[in-house]
Z-matrix of the N, CA and C atoms (Angstrom, degrees):
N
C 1 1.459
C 2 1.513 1 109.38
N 3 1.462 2 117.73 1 120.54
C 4 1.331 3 107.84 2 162.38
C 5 1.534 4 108.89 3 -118.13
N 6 1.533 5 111.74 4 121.90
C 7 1.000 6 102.35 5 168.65
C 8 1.929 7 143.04 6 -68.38
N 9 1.248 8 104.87 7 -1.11
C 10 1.650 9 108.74 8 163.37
C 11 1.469 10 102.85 9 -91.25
N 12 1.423 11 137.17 10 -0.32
C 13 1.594 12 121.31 11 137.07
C 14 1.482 13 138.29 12 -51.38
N 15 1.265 14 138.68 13 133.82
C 16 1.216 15 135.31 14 -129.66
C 17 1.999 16 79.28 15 -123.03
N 18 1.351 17 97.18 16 -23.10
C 19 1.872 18 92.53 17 -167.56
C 20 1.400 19 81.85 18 -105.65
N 21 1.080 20 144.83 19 -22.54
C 22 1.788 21 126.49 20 174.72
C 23 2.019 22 110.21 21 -69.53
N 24 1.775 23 98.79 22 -44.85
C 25 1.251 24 95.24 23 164.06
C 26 1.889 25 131.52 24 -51.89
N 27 1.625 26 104.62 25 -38.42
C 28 1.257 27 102.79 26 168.43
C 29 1.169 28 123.76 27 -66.26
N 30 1.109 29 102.96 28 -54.85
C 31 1.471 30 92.94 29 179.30
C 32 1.681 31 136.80 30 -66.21
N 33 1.174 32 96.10 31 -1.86
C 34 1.437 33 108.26 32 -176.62
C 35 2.079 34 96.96 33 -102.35
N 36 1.134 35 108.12 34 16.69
C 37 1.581 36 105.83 35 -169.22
C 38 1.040 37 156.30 36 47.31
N 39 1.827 38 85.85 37 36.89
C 40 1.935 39 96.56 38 -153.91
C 41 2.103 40 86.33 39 -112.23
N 42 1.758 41 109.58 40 0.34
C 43 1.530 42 74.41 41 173.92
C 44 1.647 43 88.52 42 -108.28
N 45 1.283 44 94.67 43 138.23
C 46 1.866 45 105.65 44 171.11
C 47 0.724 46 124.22 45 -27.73
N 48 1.797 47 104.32 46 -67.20
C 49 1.910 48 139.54 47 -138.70
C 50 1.523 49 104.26 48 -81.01
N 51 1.925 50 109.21 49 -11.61
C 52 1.803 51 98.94 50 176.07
C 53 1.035 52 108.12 51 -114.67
N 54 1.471 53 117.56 52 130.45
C 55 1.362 54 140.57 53 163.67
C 56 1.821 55 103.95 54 -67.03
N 57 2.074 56 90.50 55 134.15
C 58 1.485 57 92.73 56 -166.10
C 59 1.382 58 78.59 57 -114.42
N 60 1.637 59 117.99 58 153.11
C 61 1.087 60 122.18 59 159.60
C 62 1.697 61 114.79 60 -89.56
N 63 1.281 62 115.30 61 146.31
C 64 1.587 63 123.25 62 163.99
C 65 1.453 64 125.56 63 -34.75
N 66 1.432 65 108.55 64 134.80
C 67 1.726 66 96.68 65 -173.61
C 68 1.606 67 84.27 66 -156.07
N 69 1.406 68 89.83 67 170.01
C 70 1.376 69 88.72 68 -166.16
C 71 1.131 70 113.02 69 -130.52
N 72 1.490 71 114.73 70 38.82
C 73 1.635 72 148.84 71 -174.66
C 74 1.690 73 106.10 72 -139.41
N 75 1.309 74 110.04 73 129.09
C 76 1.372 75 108.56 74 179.89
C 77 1.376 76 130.95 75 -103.72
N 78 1.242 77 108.53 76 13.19
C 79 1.707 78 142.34 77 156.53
C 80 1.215 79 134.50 78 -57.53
N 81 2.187 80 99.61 79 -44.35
C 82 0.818 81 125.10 80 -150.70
C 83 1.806 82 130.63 81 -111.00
N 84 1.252 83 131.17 82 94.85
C 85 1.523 84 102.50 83 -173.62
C 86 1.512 85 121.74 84 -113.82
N 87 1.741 86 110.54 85 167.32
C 88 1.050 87 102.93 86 -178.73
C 89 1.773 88 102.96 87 -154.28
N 90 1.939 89 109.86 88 135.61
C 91 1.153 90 139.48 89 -164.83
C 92 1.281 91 125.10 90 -146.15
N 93 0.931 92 127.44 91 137.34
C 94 1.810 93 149.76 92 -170.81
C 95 2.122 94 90.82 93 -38.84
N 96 0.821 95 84.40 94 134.44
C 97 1.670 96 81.34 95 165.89
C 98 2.017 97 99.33 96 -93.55
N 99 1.554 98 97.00 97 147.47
C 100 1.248 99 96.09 98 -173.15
C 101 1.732 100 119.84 99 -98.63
N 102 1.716 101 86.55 100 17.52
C 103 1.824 102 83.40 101 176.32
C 104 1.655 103 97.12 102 -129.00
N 105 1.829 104 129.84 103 44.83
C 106 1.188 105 113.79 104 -158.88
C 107 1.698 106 134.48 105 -32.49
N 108 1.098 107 111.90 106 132.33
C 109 1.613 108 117.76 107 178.90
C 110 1.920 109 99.58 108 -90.12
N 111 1.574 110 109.39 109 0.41
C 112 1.601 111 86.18 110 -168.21
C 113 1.152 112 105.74 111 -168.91
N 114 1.314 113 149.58 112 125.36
C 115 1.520 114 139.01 113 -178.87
C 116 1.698 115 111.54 114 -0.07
N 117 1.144 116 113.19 115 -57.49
C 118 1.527 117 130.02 116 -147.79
C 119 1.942 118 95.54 117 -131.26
N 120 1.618 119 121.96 118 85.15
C 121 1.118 120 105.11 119 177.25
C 122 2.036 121 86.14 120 -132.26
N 123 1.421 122 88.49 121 140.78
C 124 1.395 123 112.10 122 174.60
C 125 1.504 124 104.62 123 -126.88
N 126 1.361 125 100.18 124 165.69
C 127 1.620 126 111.99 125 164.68
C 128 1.502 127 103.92 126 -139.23
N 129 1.188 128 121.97 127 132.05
C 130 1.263 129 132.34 128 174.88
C 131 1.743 130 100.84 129 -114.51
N 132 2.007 131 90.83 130 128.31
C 133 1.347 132 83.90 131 176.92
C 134 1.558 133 107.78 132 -157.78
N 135 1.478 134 105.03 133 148.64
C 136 1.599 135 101.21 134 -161.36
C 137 1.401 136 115.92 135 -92.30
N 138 1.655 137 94.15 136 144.03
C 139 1.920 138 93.14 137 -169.07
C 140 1.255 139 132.27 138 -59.75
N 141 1.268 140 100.67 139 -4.91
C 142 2.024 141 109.38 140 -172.49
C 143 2.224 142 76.61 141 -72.10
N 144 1.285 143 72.90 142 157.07
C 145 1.903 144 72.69 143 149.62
C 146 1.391 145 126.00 144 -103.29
N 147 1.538 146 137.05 145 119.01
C 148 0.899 147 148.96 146 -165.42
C 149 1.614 148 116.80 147 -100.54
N 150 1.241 149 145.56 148 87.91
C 151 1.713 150 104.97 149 -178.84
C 152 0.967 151 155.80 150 -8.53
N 153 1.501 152 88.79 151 -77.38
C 154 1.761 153 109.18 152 161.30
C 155 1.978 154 103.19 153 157.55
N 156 0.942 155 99.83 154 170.37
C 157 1.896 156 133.92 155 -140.06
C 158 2.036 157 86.67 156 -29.31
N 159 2.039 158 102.26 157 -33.82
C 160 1.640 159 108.56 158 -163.21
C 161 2.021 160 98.74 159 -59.81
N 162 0.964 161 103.32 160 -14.52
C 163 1.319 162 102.97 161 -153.76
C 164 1.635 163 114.70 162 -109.40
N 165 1.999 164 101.27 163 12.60
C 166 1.634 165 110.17 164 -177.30
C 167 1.244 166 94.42 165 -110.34
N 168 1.249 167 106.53 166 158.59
C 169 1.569 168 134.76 167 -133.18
C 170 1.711 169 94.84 168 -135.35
N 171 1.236 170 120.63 169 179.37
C 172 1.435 171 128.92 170 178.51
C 173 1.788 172 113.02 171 -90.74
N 174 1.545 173 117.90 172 -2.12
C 175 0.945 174 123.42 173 -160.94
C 176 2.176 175 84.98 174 -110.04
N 177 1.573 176 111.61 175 -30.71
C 178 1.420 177 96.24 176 177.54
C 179 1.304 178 127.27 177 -69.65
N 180 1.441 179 115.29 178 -8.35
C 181 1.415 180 120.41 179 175.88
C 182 1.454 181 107.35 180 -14.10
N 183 1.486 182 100.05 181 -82.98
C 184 1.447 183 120.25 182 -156.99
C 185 1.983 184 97.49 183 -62.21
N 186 0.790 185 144.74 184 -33.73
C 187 1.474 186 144.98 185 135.92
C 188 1.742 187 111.39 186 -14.81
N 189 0.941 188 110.88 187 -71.60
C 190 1.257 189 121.16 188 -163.22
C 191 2.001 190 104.42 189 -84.18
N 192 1.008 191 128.45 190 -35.20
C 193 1.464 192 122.80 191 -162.54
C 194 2.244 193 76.10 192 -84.93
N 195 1.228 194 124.48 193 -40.10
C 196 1.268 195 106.34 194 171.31
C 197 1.796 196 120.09 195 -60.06
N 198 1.227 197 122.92 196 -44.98
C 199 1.695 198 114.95 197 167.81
C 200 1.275 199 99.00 198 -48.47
N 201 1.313 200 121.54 199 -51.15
C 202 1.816 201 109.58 200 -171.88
C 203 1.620 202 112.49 201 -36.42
N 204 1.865 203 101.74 202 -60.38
C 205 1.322 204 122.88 203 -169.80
C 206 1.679 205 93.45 204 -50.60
N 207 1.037 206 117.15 205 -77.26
C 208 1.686 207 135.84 206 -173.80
C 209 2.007 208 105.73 207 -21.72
N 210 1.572 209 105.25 208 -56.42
C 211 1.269 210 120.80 209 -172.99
C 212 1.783 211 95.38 210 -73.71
N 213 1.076 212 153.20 211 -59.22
C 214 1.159 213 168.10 212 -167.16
C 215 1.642 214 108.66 213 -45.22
N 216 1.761 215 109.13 214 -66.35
C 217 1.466 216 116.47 215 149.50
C 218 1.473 217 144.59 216 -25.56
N 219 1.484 218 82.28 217 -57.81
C 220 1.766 219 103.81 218 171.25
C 221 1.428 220 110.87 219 -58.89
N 222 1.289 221 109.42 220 -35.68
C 223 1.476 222 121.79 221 175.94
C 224 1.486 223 121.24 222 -39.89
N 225 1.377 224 88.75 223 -70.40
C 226 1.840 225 132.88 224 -178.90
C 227 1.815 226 111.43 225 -46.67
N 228 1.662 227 82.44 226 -34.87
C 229 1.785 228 98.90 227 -177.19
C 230 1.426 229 98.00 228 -73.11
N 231 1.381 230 116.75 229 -67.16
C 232 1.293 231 110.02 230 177.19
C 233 1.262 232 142.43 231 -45.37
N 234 1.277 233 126.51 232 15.10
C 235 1.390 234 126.01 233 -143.64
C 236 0.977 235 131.44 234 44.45
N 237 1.540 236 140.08 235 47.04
C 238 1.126 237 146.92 236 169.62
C 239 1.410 238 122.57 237 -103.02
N 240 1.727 239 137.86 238 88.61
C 241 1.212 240 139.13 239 -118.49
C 242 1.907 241 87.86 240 -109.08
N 243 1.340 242 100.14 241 -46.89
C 244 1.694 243 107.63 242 -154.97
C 245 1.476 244 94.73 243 -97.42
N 246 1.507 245 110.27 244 99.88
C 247 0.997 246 121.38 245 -170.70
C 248 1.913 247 120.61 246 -100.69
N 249 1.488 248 95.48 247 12.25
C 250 1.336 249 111.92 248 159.52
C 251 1.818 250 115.54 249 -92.17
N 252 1.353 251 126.43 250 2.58
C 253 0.883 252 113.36 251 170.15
C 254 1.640 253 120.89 252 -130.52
N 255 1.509 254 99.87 253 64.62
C 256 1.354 255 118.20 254 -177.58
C 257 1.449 256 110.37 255 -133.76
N 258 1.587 257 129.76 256 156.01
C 259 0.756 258 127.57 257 -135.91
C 260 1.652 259 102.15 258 -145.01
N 261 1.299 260 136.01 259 86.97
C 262 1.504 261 155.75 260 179.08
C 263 1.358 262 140.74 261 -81.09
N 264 1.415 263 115.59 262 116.04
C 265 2.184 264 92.44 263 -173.41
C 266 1.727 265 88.66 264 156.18
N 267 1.510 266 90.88 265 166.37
C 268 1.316 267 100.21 266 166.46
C 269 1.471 268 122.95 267 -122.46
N 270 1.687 269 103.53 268 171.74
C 271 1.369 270 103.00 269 -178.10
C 272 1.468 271 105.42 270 -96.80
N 273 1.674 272 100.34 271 147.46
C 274 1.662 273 120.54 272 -159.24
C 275 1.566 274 96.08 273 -90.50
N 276 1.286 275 86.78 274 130.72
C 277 1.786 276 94.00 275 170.32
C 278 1.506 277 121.22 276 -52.55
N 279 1.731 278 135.77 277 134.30
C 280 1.511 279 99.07 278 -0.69
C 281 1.546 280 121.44 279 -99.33
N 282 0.768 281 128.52 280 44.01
C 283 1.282 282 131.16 281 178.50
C 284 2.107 283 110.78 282 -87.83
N 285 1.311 284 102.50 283 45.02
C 286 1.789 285 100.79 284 -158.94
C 287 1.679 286 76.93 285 -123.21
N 288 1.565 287 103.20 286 126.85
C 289 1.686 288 94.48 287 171.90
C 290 1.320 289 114.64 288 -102.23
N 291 1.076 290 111.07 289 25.47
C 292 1.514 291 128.87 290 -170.30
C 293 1.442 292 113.47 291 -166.00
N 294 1.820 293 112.14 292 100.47
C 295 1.407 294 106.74 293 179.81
C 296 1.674 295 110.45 294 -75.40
N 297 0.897 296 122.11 295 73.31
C 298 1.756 297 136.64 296 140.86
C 299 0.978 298 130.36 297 -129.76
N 300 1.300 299 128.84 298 99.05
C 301 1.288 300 131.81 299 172.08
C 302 1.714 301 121.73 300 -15.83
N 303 1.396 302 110.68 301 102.73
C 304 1.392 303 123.47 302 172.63
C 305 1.721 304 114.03 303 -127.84
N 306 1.541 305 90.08 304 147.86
C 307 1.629 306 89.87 305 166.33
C 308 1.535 307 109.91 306 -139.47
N 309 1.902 308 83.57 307 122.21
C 310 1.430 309 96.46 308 167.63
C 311 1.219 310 140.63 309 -59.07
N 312 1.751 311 131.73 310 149.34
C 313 1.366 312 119.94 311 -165.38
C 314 1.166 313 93.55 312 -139.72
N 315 1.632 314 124.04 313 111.24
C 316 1.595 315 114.94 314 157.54
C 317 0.841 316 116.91 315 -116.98
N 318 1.792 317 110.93 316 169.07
C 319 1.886 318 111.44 317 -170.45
C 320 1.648 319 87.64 318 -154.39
N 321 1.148 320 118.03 319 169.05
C 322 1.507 321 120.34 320 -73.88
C 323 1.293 322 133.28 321 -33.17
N 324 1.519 323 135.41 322 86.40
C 325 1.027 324 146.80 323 174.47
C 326 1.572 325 107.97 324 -13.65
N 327 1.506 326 123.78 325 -58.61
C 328 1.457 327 136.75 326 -172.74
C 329 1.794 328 101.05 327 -52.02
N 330 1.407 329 108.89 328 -24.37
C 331 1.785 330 106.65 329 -156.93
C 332 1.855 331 101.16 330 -123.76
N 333 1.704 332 88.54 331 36.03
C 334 1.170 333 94.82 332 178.50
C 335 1.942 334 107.59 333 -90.99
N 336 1.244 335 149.68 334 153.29
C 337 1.443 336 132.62 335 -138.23
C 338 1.621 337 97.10 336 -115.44
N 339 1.153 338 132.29 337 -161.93
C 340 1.772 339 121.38 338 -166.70
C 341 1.433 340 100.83 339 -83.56
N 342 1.647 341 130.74 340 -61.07
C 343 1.336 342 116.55 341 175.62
C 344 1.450 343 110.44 342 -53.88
N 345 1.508 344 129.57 343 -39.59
C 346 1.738 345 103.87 344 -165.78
C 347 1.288 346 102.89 345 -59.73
N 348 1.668 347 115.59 346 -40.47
C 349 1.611 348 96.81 347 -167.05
C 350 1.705 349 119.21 348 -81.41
N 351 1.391 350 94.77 349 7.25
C 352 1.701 351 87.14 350 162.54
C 353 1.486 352 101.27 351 -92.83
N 354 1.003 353 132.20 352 -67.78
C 355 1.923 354 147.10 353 171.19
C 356 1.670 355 89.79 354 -28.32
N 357 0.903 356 138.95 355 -71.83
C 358 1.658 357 121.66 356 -168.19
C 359 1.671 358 106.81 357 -111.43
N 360 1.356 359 106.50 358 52.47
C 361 1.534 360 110.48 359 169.57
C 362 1.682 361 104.50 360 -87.76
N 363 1.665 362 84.34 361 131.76
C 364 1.588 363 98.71 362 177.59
C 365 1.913 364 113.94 363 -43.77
N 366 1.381 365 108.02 364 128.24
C 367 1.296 366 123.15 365 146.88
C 368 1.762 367 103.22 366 70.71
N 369 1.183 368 111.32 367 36.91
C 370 1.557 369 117.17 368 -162.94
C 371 1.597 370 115.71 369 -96.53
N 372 1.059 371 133.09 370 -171.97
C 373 1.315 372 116.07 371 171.29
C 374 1.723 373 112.86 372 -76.57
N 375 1.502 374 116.63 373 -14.49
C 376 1.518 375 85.77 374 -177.38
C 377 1.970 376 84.94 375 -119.31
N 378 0.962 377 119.35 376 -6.00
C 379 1.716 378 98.48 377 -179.06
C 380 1.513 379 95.76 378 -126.43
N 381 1.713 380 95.05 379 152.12
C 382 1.931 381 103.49 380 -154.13
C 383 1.873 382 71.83 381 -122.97
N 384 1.449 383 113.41 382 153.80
C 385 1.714 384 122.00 383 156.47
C 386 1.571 385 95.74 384 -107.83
């Protein structure tokens, strides 16, 4: 836990002002990103404090294919049906504006605007899916 983390504070429920969505992992959270890149952008992110994506190991697998699950749901909740056109991953250090490991979730990928789809273009030098 560090407390000058802004995503350790959320997730631990000490900032008010963000609405967490339901999950059904207690590790795990997930909230509106507050600069959306996309109709439907979340960040799911786990309460341990993590760095970020440079700093997962072969043992976070199972960590991470669950944020997928977690972000995917949230989706589903929202009315988000076509779940092939969403868009998942993180940004590669240093391009992380927040050292805690998060993964972004957008939907509709297609109605994502000219900077998001450069800023969260698949598999690029600064964002990994």
């Amino acid at each position: 836990y560090d407390r000058k983390c802004v995503f350790c504070r959320i997730a631990r429920r000490e900032e008010q002002d963000t609405a967490l969505y339901r999950s059904e992992y207690e590790d795990i959270v997930c909230f509106k990103d507050i600069k959306p890149g996309a109709p439907h952008h979340y960040l799911v992110v786990p309460v341990e404090h993590l760095g970020n994506c440079k700093t997962l190991k072969t043992e976070h697998v199972p960590l991470v294919r669950r944020m997928m699950e977690i972000g995917k749901a949230v989706l589903q909740k929202n009315n988000v049906s076509d779940l092939s056109d969403i868009r998942m991953g993180f940004h590669w250090p240093p391009f992380c504006s927040i050292a805690h490991l998060h993964l972004h979730v957008l939907a509709p990928a297609s109605q994502l605007g000219f900077l998001s789809r450069l800023y969260y273009r698949t598999n690029s030098y600064w964002f990994i899916t």
